[in-house]
BALUM-251659 format. One line per field, with one value per residue (C-alpha): residue in three letters; x, y, z; residue number from 1. Coordinates in pm, 1 decimal, decimal comma. Last residue first. Example, Ala and Ser with C-alpha at 12.3 -4.5 7.8 and 13.67 -1.06 7.14 Angstrom:
% BALUM-251659
type: [Ser  Ala]
u: [1367,0  1230,0]
v: [-106,0  -450,0]
w: [714,0  780,0]
seq: [2  1]
END
This chain:
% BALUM-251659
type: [Unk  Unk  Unk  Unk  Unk  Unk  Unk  Unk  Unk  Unk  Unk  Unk  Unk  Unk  Unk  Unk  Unk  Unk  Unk  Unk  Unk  Unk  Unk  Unk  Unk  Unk  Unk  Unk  Unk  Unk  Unk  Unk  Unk  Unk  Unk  Unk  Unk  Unk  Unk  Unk  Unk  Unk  Unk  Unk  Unk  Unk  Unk  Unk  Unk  Unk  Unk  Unk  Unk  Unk  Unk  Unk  Unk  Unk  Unk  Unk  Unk  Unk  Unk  Unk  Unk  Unk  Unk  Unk  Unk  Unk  Unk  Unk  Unk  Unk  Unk  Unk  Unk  Unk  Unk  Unk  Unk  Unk  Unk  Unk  Unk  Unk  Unk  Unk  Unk  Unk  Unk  Unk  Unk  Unk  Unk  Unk  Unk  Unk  Unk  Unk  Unk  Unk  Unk  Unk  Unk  Unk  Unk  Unk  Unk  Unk  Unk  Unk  Unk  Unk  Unk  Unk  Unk  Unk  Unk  Unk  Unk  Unk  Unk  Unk  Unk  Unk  Unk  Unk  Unk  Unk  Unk  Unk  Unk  Unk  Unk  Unk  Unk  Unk  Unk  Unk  Unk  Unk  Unk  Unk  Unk  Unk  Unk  Unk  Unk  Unk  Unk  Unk  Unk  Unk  Unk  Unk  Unk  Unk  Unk  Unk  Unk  Unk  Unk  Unk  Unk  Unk  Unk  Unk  Unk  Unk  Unk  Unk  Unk  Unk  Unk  Unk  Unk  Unk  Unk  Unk  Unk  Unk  Unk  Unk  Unk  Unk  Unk  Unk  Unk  Unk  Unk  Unk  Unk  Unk  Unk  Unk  Unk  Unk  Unk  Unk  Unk  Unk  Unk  Unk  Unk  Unk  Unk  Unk  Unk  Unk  Unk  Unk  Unk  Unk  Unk  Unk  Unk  Unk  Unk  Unk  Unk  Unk  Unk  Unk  Unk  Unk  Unk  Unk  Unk  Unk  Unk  Unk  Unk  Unk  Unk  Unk  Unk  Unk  Unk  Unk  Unk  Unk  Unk  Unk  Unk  Unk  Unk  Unk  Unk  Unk  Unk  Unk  Unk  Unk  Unk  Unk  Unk  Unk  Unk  Unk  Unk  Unk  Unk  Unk  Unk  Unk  Unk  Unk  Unk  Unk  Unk  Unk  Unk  Unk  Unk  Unk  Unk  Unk  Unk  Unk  Unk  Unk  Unk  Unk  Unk  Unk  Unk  Unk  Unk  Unk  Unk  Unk  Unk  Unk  Unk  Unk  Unk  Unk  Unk  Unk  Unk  Unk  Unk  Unk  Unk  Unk  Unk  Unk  Unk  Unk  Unk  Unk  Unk  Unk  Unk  Unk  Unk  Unk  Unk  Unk  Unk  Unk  Unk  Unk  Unk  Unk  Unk  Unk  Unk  Unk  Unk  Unk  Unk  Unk  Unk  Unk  Unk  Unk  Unk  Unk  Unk  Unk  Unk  Unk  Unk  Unk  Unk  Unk  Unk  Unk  Unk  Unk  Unk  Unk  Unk  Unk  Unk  Unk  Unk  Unk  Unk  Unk  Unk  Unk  Unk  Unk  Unk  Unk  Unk  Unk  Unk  Unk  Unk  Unk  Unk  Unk  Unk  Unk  Unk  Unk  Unk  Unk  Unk  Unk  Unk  Unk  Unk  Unk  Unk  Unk  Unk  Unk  Unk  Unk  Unk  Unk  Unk  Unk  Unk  Unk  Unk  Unk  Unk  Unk  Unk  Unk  Unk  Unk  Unk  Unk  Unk  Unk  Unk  Unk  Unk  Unk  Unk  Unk  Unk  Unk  Unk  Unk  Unk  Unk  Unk  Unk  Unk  Unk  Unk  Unk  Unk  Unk  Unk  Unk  Unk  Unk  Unk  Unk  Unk  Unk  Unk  Unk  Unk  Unk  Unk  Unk  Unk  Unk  Unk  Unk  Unk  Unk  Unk  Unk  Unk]
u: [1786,4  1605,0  1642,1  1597,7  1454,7  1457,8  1128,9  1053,1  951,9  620,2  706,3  936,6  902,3  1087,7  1043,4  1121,5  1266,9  1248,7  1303,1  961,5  892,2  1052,8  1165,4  1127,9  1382,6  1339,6  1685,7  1623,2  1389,5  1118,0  954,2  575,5  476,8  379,4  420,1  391,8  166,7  84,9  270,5  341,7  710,9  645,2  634,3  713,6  624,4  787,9  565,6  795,2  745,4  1132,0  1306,6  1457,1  1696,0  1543,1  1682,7  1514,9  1564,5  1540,9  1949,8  2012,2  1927,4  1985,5  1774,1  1903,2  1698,4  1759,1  1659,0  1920,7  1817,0  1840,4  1744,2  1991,7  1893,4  1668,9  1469,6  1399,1  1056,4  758,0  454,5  178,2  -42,1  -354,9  -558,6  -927,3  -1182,6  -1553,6  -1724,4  -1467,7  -1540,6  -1194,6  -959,0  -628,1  -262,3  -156,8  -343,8  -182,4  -462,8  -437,8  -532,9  -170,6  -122,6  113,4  457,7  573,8  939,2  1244,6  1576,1  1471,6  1187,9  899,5  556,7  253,8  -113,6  -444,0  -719,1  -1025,9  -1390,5  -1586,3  -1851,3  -1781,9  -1614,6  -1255,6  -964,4  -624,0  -338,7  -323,9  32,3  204,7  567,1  883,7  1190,8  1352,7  1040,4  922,0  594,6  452,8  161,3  -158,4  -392,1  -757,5  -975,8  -1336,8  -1559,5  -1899,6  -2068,9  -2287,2  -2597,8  -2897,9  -3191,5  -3613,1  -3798,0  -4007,4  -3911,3  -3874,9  -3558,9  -3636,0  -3477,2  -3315,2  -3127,9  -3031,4  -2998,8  -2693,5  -2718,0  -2363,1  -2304,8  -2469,5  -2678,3  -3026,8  -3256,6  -3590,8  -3536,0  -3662,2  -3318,9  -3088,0  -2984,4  -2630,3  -2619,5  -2273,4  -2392,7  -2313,3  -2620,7  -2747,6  -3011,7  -3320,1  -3360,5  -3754,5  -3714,7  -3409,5  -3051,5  -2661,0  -2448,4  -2113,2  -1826,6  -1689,2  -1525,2  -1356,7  -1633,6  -1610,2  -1458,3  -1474,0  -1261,2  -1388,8  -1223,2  -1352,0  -992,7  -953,3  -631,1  -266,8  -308,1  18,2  -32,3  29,6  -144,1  -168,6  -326,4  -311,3  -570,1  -625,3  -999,7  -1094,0  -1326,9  -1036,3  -1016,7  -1101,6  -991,7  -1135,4  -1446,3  -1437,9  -1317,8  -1332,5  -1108,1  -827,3  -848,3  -553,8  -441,4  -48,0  -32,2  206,5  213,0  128,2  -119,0  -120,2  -304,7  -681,3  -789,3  -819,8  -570,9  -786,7  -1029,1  -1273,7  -1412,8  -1730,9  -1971,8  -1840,2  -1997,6  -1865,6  -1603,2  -1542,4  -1220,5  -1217,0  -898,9  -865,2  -651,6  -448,7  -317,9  7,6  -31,3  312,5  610,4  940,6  1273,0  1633,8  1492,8  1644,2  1409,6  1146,1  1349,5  1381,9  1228,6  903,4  640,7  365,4  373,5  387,9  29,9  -194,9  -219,0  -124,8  254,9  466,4  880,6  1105,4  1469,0  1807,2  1898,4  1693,2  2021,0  1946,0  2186,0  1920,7  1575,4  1384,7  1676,6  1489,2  1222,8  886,0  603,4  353,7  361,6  359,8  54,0  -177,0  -132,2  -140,6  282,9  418,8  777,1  975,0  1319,5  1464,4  1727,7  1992,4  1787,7  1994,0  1740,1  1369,3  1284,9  1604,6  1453,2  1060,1  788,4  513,3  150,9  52,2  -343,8  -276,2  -101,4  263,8  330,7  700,7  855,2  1242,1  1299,4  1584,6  1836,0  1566,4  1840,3  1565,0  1249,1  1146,0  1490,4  1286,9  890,2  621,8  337,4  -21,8  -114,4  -467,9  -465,8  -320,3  83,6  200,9  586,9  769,9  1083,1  1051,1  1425,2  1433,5  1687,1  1489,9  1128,8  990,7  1312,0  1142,9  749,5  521,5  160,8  -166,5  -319,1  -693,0  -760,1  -1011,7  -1111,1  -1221,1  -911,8  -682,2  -766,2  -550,6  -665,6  -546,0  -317,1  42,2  140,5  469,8  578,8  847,1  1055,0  942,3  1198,2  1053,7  1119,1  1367,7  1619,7  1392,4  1472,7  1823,5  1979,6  1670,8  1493,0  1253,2  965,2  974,5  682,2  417,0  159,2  -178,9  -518,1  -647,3  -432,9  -170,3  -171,5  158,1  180,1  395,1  390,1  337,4  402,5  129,6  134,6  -225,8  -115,9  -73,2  -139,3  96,1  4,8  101,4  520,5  829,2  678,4  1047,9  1162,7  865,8  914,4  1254,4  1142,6  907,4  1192,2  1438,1  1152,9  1070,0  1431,3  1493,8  1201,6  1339,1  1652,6]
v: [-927,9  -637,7  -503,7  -187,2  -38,5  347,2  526,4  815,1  1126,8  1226,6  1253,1  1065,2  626,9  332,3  22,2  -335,7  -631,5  -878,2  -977,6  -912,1  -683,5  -307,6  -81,0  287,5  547,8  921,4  1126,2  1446,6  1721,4  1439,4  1264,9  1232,9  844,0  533,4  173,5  -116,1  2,4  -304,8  -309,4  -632,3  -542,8  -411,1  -45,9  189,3  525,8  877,0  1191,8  1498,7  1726,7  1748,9  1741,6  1398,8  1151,0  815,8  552,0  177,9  -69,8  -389,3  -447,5  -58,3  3,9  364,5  589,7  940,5  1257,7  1565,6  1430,8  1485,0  1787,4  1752,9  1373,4  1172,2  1220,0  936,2  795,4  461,8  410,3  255,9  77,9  -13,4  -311,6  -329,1  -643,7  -622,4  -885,8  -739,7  -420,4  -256,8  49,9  304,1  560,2  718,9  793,6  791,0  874,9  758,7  599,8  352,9  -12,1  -121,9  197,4  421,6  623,0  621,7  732,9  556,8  681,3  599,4  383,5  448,8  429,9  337,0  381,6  259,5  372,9  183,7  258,3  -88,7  -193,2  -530,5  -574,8  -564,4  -800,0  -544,3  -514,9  -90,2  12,2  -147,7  -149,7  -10,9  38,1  -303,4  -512,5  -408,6  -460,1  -372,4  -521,2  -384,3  -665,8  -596,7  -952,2  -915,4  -992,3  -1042,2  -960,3  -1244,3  -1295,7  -1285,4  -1352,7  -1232,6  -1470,2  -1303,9  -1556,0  -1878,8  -2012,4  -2388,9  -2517,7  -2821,9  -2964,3  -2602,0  -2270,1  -2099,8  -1744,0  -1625,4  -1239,7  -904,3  -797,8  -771,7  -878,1  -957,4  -1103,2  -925,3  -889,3  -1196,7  -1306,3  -1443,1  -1682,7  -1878,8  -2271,7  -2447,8  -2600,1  -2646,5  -2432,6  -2498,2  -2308,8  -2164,9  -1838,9  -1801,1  -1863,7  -1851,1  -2046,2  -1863,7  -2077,1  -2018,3  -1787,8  -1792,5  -1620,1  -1245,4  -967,7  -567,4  -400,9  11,0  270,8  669,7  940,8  1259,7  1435,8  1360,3  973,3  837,9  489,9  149,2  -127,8  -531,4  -623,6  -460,2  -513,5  -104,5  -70,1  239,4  27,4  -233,9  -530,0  -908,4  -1036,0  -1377,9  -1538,8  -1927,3  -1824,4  -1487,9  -1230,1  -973,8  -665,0  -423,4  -75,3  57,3  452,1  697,1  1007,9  1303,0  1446,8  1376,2  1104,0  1009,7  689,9  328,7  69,9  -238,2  -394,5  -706,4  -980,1  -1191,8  -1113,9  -783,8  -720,9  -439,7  -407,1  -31,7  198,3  563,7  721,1  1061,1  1369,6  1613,4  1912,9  2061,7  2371,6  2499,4  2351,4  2407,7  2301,2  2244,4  2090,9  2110,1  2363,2  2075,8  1858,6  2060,7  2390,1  2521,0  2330,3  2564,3  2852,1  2661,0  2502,1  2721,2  2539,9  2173,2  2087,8  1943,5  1936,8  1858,7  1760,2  1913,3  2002,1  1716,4  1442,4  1198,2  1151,1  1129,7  1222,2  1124,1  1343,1  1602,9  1357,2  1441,3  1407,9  1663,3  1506,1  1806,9  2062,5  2078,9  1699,8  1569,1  1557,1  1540,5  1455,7  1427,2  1427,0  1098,5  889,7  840,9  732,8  738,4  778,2  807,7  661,1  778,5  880,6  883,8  1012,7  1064,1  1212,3  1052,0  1081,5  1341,8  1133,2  1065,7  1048,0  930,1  975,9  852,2  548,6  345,0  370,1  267,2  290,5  410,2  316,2  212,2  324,7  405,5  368,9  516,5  601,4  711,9  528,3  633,1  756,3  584,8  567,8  601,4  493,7  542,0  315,7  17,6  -173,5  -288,8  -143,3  -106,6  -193,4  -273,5  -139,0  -43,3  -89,3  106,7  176,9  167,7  -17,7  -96,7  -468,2  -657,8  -1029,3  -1318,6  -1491,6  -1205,8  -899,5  -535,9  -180,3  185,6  19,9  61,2  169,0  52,7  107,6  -102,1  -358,2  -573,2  -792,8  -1157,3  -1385,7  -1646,1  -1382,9  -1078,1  -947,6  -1094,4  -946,5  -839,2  -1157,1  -1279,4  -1117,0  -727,4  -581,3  -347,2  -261,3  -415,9  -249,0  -157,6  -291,4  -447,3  -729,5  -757,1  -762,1  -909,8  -753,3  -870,4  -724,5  -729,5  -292,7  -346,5  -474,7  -864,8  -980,8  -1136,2  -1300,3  -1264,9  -1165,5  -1273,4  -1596,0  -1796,3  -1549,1  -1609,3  -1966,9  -1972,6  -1771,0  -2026,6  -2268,4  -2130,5  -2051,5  -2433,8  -2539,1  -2305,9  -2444,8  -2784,0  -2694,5]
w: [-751,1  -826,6  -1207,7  -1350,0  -1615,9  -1684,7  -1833,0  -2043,1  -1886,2  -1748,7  -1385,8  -1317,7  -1395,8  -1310,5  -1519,4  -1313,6  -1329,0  -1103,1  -695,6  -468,2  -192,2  -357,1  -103,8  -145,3  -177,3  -265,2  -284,7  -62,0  -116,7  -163,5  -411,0  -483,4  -470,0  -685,8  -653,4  -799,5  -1145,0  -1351,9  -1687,8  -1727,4  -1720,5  -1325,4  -1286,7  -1054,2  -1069,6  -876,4  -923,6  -898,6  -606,1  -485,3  -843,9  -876,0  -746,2  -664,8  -440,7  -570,0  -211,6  -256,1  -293,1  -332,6  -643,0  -836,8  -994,9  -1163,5  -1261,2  -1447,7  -1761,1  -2085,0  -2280,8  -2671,5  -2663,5  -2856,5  -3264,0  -3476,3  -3139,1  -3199,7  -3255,5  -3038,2  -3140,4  -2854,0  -2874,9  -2759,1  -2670,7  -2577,2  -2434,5  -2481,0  -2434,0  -2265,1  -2222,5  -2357,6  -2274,8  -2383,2  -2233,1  -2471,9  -2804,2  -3158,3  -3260,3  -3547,4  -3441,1  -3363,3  -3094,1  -3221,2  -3146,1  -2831,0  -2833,5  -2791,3  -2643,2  -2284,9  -2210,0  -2341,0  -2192,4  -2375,6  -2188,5  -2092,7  -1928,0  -1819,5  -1820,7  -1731,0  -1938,5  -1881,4  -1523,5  -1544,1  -1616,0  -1572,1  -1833,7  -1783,2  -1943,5  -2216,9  -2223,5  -2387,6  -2589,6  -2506,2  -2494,7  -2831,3  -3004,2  -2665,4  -2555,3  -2357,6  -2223,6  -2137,5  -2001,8  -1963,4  -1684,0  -1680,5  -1397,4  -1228,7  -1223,2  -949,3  -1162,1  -1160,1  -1351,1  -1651,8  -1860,5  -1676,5  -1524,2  -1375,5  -1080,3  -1191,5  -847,6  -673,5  -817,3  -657,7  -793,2  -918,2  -852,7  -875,1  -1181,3  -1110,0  -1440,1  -1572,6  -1873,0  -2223,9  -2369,4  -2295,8  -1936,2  -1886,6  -1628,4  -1465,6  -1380,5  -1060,1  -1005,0  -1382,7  -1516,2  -1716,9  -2024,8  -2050,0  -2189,1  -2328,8  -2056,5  -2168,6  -1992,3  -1935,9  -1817,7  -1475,1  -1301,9  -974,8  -703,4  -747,0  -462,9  -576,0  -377,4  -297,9  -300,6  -202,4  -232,0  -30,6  -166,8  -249,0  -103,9  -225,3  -345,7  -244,4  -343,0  -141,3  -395,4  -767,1  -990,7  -1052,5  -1239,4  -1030,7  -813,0  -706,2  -884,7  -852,4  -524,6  -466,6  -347,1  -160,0  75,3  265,0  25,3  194,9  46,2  116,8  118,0  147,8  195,9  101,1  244,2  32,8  204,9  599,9  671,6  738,1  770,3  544,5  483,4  518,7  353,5  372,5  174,2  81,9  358,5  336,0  -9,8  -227,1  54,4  131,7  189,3  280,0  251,1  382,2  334,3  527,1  483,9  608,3  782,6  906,4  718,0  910,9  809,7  964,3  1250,2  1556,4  1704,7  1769,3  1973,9  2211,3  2223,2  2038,3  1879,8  1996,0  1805,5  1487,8  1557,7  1348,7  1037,1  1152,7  1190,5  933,9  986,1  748,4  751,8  678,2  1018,6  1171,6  1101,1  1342,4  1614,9  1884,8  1746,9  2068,8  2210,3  2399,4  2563,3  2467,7  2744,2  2619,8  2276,1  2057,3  2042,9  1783,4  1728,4  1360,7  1325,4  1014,2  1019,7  642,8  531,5  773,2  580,1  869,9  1139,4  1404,7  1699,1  1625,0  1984,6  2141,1  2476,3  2450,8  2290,0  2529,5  2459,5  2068,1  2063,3  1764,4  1575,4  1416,5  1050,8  987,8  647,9  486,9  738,2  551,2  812,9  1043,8  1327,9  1616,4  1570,4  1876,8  2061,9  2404,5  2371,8  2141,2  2336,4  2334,3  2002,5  1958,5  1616,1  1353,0  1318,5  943,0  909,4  592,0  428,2  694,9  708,3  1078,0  1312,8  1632,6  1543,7  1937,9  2064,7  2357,5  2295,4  2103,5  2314,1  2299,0  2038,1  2066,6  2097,1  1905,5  2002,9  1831,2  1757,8  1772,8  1627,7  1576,5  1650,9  1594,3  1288,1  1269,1  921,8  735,5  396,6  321,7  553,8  888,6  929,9  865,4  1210,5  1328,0  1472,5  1516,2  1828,1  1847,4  2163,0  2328,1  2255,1  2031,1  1887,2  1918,2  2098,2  1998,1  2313,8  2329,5  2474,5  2818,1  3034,1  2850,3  2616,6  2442,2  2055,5  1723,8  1402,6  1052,0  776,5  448,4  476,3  689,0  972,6  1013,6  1355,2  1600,5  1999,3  2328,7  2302,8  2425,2  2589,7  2574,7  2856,2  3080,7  3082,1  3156,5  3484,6  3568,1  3513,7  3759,0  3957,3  3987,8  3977,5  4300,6  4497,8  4442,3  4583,0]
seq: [455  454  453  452  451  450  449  448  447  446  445  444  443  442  441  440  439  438  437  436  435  434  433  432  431  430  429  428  427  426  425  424  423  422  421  420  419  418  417  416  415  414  413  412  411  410  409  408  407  406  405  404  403  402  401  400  399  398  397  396  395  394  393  392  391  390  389  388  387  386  385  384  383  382  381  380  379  378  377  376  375  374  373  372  371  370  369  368  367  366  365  364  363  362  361  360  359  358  357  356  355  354  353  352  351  350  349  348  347  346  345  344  343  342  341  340  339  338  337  336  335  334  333  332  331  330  329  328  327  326  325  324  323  322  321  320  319  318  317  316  315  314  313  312  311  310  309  308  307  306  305  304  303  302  301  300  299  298  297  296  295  294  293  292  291  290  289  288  287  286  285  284  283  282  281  280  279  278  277  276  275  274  273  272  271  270  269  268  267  266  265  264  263  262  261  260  259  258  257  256  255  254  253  252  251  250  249  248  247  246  245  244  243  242  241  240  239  238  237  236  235  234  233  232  231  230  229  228  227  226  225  224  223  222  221  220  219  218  217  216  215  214  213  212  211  210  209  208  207  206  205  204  203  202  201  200  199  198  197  196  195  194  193  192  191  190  189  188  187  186  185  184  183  182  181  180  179  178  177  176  175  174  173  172  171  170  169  168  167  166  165  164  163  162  161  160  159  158  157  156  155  154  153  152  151  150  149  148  147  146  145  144  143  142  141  140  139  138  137  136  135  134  133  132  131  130  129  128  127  126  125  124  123  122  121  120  119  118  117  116  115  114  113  112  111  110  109  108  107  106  105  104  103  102  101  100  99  98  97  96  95  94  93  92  91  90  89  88  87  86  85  84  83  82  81  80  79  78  77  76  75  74  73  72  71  70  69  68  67  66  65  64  63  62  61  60  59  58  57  56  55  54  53  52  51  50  49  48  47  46  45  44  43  42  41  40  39  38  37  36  35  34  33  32  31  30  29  28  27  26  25  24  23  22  21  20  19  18  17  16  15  14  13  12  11  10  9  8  7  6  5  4  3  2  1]
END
């Protein structure tokens, strides 16, 4: 008897243990691992019956990194699990090579799942693995030749006749037979293009996000600050973290991470500094602009001293003069000297008319050379429109389904202007999932914008 309680509870122990560790990829989800030999596998956290009762369902863009860190140690990816995202509400699906395997129902009833990238390194894709998923348009696979181990319903019950698929130039020849012949499109030699992502200083903040894709998929990079520095912008001005954008050709970022600012001291000749003082060094100083110097006690700043400083920053706002016919576009706080661009959109049955200082460009640039507020005039529009859009946008709890001309640029917008999301839409109705509640200004091509709202 005592033998049976012990394995009794040994084996209660190894149901409660459904998984080693989690690690946040690089869309903000997080995702829970096995180790294996050799790497970690994707696993689902609780049980079988309720794999993610107690946990966040993974939703939105999704990409599964080629490695993940626990404590102190890095672990190449190997493998999807069974089941390991059965049913959860991701939108597009980027696997980095090195995956080998994606496991039995893996994906299968992502009835949100519009895009899946696959890799080369993929060799088995298994029974049901894609099953199911209703919203599929898009498969770009990286390998020359398909999985060598693919079962012939990985794509069980989804609808392939009027989806996409992407091989590399070359490659047609070879995806041949099941499942390949299913699908009701063929794109042979789909580019790719690759994101390269830097940290202006590691030691104060890293990135993540970066690799090659195929062009055109949407991609979700983030900068993730060491204490005590923050996130202050991204190279090209954008604020936005975690960002997605679609990556339509080879693209260089970088995250720029500042302590929080202080007040601005500023320093002639023979000033002595505080310890926690901000400089600004006038004309003849002897200057290297990077950030805060700690000067400690009353170190002295002499004249031809040599001083670590940090950037100024400046704060752009762009207004609208009306909230109901449209916003500003481009509120960011940059780096002086910093060229940003702004513009006015319009929502429908208004039209952009001015900016408050005169110029009637948009969009239009300017350095800032010290804190800037614009504010944009609209009109009503004195006749309807002569040709009504051909596009319609429609919520679906947190998801936003766009209807558009396949190749059309889809943008989301929040009210302050700060661009949520943007990607090129597809032959079918375009969704993607929106994280937060609010409303929002959605954005083809263009044309003038529709708000909705996300509850």
């Amino acid at each position: 008897m005592k033998e049976y309680l012990i394995a009794i509870s040994m084996l209660m122990s190894l149901v409660a243990r459904a998984y080693d560790f989690s690690a946040q990829v690089p869309g903000g989800q997080t995702l829970y691992f096995n180790v294996i030999e050799g790497g970690v596998e994707v696993v689902f956290p609780n049980t079988a019956t309720n794999p993610w009762l107690g946990s966040d369902v993974p939703s939105g863009a999704l990409i599964i990194p080629s490695t993940v860190t626990s404590g102190s140690t890095t672990y190449a990816v190997l493998r999807i699990g069974m089941k390991a995202l059965y049913g959860t509400d991701i939108t597009s699906l980027v696997i980095e090579n090195g995956v080998t395997e994606i496991g039995n129902n893996s994906f299968a009833r992502c009835s949100f799942l519009g895009e899946i990238t696959l890799p080369a390194s993929l060799t088995a894709l298994n029974i049901s693995a894609f099953a199911s998923d209703s919203a599929l348009t898009d498969v770009y696979m990286h390998g020359s030749t398909p999985p060598t181990n693919t079962h012939v319903n990985a794509f069980y019950q989804t609808p392939l006749s009027s989806c996409t698929l992407h091989v590399p130039s070359g490659a047609l020849a070879n995806y041949s037979g099941l499942p390949w012949d299913n699908f009701g499109f063929v794109s042979d030699g789909h580019e790719s293009a690759t994101l390269t992502l830097a940290s202006t200083d590691p030691s104060r903040g890293s990135v993540s996000g970066a690799g090659t894709y195929a062009t055109g998929t949407n991609v979700t990079l983030t900068a993730t600050p060491v204490a005590p520095y923050r996130f202050a912008c991204w190279s090209d001005g954008d604020t936005l973290n975690p960002r997605i954008l679609t990556l339509l050709q080879d693209l260089h970022l970088a995250a720029v991470f500042q302590l929080p600012l202080r007040d601005t001291m500023v320093v002639f000749h023979v000033d002595t500094l505080r310890l926690t003082d901000t400089v600004v060094v006038r004309v003849h100083d002897t200057v290297e602009v990077h950030d805060t110097t700690y000067l400690f006690g009353t170190d002295t700043l002499y004249r031809t001293d040599t001083v670590l400083v940090q950037p100024t920053f400046y704060r752009l706002q762009v207004l609208s003069d009306n909230a109901s016919a449209g916003i500003g576009i481009g509120n960011a706080l940059l780096p002086a000297g910093t060229e940003a661009e702004v513009g006015a959109l319009p929502l429908e049955g208004y039209r952009f008319l001015s900016w408050d200082d005169g110029s009637t460009d948009n969009p239009r640039r300017l350095t800032l050379a010290a804190a800037t507020t614009l504010t944009a005039r609209f009109e009503s529009l004195a006749l309807p429109p002569s040709a009504v859009p051909g596009w319609s946008v429609q919520v679906l709890g947190r998801q936003v389904e766009v209807s558009c001309q396949a190749g059309s640029i889809i943008k989301v917008y929040d009210l302050e202007g700060r661009l949520v999301a943007t990607l090129t839409a597809q032959a079918a109705p375009t969704r993607l999932q929106l994280a937060a509640a609010g409303t929002y200004i959605v954005q083809v091509d263009n044309q003038a914008g529709r708000k909705i709202v996300i509850k």
